[in-house]
C-alpha positions in Angstrom: 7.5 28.5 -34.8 5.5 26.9 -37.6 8.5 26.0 -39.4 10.1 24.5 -36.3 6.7 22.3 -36.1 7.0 21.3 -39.4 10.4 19.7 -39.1 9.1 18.4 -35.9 6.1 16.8 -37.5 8.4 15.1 -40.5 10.9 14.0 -37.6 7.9 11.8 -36.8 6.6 10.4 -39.2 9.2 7.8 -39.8 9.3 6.7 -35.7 7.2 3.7 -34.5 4.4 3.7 -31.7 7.0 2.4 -29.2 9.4 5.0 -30.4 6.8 7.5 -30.8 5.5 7.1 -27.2 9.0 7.4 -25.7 9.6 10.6 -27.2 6.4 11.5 -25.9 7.6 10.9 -22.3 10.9 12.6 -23.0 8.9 15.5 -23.4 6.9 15.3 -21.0 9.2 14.6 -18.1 11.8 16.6 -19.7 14.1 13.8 -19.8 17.2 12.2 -22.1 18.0 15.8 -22.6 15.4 17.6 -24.1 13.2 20.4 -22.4 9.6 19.6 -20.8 7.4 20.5 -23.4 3.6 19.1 -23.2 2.7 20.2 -26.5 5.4 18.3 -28.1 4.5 15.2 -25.8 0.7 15.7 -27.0 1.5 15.7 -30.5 3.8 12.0 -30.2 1.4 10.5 -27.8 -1.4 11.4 -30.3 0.6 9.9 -33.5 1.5 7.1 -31.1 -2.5 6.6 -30.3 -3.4 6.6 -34.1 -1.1 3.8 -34.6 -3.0 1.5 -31.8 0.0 2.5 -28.5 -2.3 1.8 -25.5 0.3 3.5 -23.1 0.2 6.6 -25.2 -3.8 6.7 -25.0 -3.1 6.5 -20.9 -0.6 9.5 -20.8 -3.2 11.6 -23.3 -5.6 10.5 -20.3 -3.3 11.9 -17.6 -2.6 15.1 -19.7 -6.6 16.1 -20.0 -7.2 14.9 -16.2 -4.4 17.0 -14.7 -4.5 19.8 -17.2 -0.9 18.8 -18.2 -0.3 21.7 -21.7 -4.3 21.2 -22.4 -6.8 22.4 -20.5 -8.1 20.5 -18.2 -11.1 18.5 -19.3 -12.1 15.0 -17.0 -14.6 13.4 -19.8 -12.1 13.5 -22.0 -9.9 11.8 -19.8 -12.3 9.3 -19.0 -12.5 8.9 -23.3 -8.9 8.1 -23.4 -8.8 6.2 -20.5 -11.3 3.9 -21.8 -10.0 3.3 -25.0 -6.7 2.2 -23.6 -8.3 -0.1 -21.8 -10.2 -1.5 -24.7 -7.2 -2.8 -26.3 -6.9 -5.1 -23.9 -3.9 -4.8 -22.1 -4.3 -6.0 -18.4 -2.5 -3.5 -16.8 -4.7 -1.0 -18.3 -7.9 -2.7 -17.9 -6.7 -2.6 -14.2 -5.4 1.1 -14.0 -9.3 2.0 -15.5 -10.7 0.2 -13.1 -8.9 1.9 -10.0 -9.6 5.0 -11.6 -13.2 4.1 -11.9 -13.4 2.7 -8.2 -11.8 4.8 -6.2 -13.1 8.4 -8.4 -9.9 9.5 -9.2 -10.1 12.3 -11.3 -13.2 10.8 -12.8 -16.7 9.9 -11.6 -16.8 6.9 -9.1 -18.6 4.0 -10.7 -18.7 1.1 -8.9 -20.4 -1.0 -11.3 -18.1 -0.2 -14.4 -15.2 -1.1 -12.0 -16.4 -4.8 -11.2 -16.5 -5.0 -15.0 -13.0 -3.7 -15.6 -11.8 -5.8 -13.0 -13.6 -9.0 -13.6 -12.3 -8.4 -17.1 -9.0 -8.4 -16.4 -9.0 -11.1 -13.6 -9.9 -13.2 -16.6 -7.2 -12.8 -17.8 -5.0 -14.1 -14.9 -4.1 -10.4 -13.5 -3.7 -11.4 -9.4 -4.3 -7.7 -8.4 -7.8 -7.6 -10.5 -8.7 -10.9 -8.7 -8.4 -9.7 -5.3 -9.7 -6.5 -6.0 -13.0 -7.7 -8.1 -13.4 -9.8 -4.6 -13.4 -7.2 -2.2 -15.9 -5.0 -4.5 -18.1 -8.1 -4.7 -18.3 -8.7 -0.7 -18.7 -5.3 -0.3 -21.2 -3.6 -2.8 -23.1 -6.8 -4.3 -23.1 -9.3 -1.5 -22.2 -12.2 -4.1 -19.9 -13.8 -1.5 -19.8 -17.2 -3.5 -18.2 -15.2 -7.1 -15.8 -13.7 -4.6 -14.7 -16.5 -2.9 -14.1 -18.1 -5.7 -11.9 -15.2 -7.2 -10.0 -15.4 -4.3 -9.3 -19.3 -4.1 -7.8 -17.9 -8.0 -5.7 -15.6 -6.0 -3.9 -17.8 -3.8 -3.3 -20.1 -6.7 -6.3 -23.1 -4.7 -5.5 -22.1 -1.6 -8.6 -22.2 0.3 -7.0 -21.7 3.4 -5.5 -18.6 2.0 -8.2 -17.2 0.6 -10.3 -17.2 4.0 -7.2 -14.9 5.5 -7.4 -12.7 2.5 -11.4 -12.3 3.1 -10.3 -11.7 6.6 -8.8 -8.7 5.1 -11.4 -7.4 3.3 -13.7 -7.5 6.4 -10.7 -5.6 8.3 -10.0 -2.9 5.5 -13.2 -2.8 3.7 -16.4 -4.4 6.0 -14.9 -2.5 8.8 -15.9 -5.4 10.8 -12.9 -6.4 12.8 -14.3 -8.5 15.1 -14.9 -10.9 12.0 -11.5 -10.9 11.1 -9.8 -11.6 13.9 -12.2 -14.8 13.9 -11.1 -15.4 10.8 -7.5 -14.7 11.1 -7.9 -16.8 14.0 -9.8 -19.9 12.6 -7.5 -20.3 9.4 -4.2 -19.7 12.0 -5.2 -22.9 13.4 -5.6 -25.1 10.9 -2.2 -24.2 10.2 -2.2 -20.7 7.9 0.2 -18.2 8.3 -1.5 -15.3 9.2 0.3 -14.8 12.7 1.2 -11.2 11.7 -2.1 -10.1 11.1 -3.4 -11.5 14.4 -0.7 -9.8 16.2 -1.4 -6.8 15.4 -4.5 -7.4 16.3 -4.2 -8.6 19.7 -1.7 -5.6 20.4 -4.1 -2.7 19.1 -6.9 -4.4 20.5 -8.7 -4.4 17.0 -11.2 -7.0 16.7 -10.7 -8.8 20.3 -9.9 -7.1 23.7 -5.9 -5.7 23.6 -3.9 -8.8 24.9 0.3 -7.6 24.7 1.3 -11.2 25.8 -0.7 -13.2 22.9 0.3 -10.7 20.8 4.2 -10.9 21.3 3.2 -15.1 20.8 1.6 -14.7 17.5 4.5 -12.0 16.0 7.1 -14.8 17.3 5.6 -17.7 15.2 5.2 -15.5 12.0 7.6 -16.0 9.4 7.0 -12.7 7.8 8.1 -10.6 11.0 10.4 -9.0 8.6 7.2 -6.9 7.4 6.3 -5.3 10.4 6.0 -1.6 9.9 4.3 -0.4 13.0 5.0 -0.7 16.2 3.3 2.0 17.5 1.5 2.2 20.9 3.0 -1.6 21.1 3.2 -2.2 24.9 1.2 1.0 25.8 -0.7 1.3 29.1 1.0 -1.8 30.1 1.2 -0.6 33.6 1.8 -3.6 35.3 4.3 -5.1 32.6 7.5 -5.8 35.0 9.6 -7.7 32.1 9.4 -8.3 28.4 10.1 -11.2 26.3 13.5 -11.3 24.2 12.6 -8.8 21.7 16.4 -8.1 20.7 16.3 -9.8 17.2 13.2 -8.4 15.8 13.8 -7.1 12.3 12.8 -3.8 12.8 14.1 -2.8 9.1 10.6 -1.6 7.3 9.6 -0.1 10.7 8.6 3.4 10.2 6.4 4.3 13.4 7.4 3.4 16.8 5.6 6.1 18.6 4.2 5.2 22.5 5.9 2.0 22.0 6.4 1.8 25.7 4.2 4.6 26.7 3.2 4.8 30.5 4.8 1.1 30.9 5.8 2.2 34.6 6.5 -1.0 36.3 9.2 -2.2 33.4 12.3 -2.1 34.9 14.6 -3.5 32.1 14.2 -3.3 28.8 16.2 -6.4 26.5 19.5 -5.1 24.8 17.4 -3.1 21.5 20.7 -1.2 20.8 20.7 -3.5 17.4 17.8 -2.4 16.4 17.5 -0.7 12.7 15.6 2.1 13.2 16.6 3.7 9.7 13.1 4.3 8.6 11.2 5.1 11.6 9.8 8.3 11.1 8.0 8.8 14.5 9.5 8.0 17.6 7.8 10.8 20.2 6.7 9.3 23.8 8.5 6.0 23.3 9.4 5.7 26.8 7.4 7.9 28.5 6.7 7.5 32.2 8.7 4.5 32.1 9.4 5.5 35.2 10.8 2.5 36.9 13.9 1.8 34.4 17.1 2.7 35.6 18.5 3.1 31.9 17.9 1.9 28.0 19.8 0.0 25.9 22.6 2.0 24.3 20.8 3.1 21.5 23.5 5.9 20.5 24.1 3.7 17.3 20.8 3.6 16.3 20.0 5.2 13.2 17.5 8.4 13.8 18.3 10.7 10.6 14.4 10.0 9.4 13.1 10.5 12.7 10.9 13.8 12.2 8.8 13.7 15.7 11.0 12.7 19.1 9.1 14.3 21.6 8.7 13.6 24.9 10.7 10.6 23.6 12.1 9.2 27.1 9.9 11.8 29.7 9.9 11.2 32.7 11.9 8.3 32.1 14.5 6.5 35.0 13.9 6.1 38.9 
């Protein structure tokens, strides 16, 4: 086994960080024909390191946070993670700073994260920018710094950067009645943020549930295509007799569609959805329960329903 080492160890010697670090992931993932082997990984990604490879300092990272062929050992991790980041690589800085933010595999530290970020938003990197804002709002309050970051992000668009802080009240603040104010104000002076607002209005998130002004704001927004929930959509709309043309929505990223139409028991006719590309909708249970009143559905024979893990109750007490 030594000797096999040996001849490993002279093998490397004449291969380059980038080289080095590739044979290191071969290794590891067991890929371009060669066997997993983490102690072999260990040893490039080490050589690689010496030789200043920031990438190879990450993947020693991964290997002592996982316990990937060493034992595993999260301060030494955090060492390794660091000192990629030191190099000064944006994507790094940024990967630390997740790590840092969010805990994973290593003690949360807020602080050190605004500092990782901040350091690479400095350095143009969009996600830091947007990121070091939302951490700013939400654990220092500096709403000035922030908004500032985020007019960065949206390359001077102030307009933009109001819906993204609409964002970061919705997903971080937890204040959606905030965010639909501010989805709503920077709608009207002409952003596009119709989406957003649609959503809202349908799951009543931020503003009482309104189907009808939701339906108006997904039909003015130019990114319909990225609607990927329709979920509980028209639910509980008992008294809903007819629905708009919804026939042409791009339904393609769409993975949930469950209660869709759920108890909507005074719809008689639904508009021809048979076109609709339901490829990667996972859920579709209760989508037209106790839509009592309809006399049929669309022919949706052709629609596509391999993905579909969850159709129950998916037309109960369906028809008159």
């Amino acid at each position: 086994g030594r000797l096999i080492m040996d001849s490993f160890e002279e093998e490397l010697q004449s291969l380059t960080s980038t080289e080095l670090y590739d044979k290191g992931m071969d290794y590891s993932c067991g890929r371009n024909g060669v066997r997993k082997d983490y102690e072999k990984a260990l040893r490039c990604f080490t050589k690689a390191a010496d030789l200043g490879n920031a990438l190879a300092m990450e993947q020693i990272g991964y290997m002592y946070n996982f316990g990937w062929g060493v034992s595993e050992d999260k301060s030494e991790a955090l060492k390794w993670y660091r000192r990629a980041a030191e190099i000064g690589d944006v994507n790094l800085e940024n990967h630390f700073a997740y790590c840092l933010e969010d805990g994973y595999g290593i003690e949360q530290n807020i602080d050190e994260a605004i500092y990782w970020f901040r350091r690479s938003a400095e350095l143009g990197n969009k996600k830091a920018m947007f990121e070091l804002a939302a951490l700013l709002f939400e654990y220092k309050g500096n709403e000035t710094e922030a908004m500032n970051w985020l007019v960065n992000y949206n390359d001077g668009n102030e307009l933009g950067a109001q819906a993204c802080l609409a964002g970061i009240y919705s997903s971080c603040l937890k204040d959606k009645k905030k965010a639909f104010e501010l989805y709503k104000e920077v709608a009207e002076q002409g952003e596009d943020c119709y989406y957003m607002l649609g959503e809202m209005y349908s799951k009543g998130k931020g503003t009482e549930r309104n189907v009808h002004e939701a339906i108006k704001r997904y039909e003015k927004a130019s990114r319909i295509e990225n609607i990927n929930d329709l979920s509980g959509m028209f639910m509980n709309c008992t008294s809903l007799s007819a629905l708009p043309d919804i026939s042409k929505w791009d339904t393609s990223k769409v993975k949930d569609m469950n209660s869709m139409f759920y108890y909507c028991k005074s719809l008689s006719s639904l508009p021809n959805i048979s076109k609709w590309n339901t490829s990667k909708v996972k859920d579709m249970s209760s989508m037209f329960y106790y839509c009592s009143s309809l006399s049929s559905l669309p022919n949706i024979s052709k629609w596509n329903m391999t993905n579909a893990n969850n159709i129950s109750g998916f037309i109960y007490c369906c028809f008159h």
